[in-house]
Structures are given as C-alpha cells and as structure tokens.
C-alpha positions as CSV (number, residue, x, y, z in Angstrom):
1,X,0.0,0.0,0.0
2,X,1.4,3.3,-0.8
3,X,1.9,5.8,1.2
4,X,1.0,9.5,0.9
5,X,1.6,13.1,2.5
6,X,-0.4,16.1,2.6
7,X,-0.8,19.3,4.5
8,X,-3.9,20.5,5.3
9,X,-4.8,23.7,3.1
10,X,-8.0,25.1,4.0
11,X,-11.2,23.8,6.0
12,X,-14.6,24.8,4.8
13,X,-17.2,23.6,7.5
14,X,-17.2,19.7,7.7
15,X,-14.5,19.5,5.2
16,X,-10.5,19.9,4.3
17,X,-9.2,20.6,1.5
18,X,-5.5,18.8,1.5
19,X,-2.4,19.0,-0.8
20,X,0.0,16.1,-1.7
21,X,3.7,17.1,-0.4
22,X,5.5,14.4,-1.5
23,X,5.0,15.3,-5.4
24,X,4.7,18.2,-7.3
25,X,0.9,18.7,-7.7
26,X,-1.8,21.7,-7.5
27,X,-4.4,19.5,-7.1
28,X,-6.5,19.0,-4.0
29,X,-8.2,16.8,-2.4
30,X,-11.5,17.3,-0.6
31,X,-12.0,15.0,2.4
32,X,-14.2,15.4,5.0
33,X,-13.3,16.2,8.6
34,X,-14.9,13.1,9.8
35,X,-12.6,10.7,8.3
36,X,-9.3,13.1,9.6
37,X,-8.0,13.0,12.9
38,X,-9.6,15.3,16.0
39,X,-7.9,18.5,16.5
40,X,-6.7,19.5,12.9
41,X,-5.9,23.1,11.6
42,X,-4.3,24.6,8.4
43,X,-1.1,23.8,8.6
44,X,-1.4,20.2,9.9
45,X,0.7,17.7,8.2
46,X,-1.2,14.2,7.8
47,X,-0.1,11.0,6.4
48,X,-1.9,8.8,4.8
49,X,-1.5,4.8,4.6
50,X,-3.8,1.7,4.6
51,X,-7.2,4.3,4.4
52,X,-6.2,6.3,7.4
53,X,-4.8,9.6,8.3
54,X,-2.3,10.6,10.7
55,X,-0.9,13.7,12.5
56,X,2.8,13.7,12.0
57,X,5.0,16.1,12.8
C-alpha cells in the first residue's frame, strides 16, 4: 500500500481541502473532517496509509 503526504490547506465547514507534499501537484483533495484525525488546523501535516490519516510532525 502506498503511502502518501499532505498538508492540510483550507477547511470549509465539515470539510478539508489537502495538498500532496511528496510530489509536485496543485491538485487538492476534498476529504471530509470526519474521516481526519480530531484536533486538525491549516497547517497540519497528515499521512496517509492503509485508508487512514495521521498527524505527524
């Protein structure tokens, strides 16, 4: 299973909008803030492996 970074961009009510940081891209991803970890703000840095997310630091 691969595994993926982001950083969390923006958050618009019950969801986040998240951009890859371990590859060039401008896309972004729109997950909602149920399926992310308690406690998240812009800025956060999240992994993403075997359809979780995780704080790291």
């Amino acid at each position: 299973m691969e595994t993926i970074y982001y950083i969390v961009d923006s958050i618009d009510g019950d969801y986040a909008n998240l951009v890859r940081t371990d590859m060039e891209s401008f896309d972004r991803k729109l997950v909602a803030r149920a399926l992310l970890p308690a406690g998240i703000d812009v800025g956060t840095k999240l992994k993403y492996e075997m359809f979780e997310y995780e704080v790291v630091e």
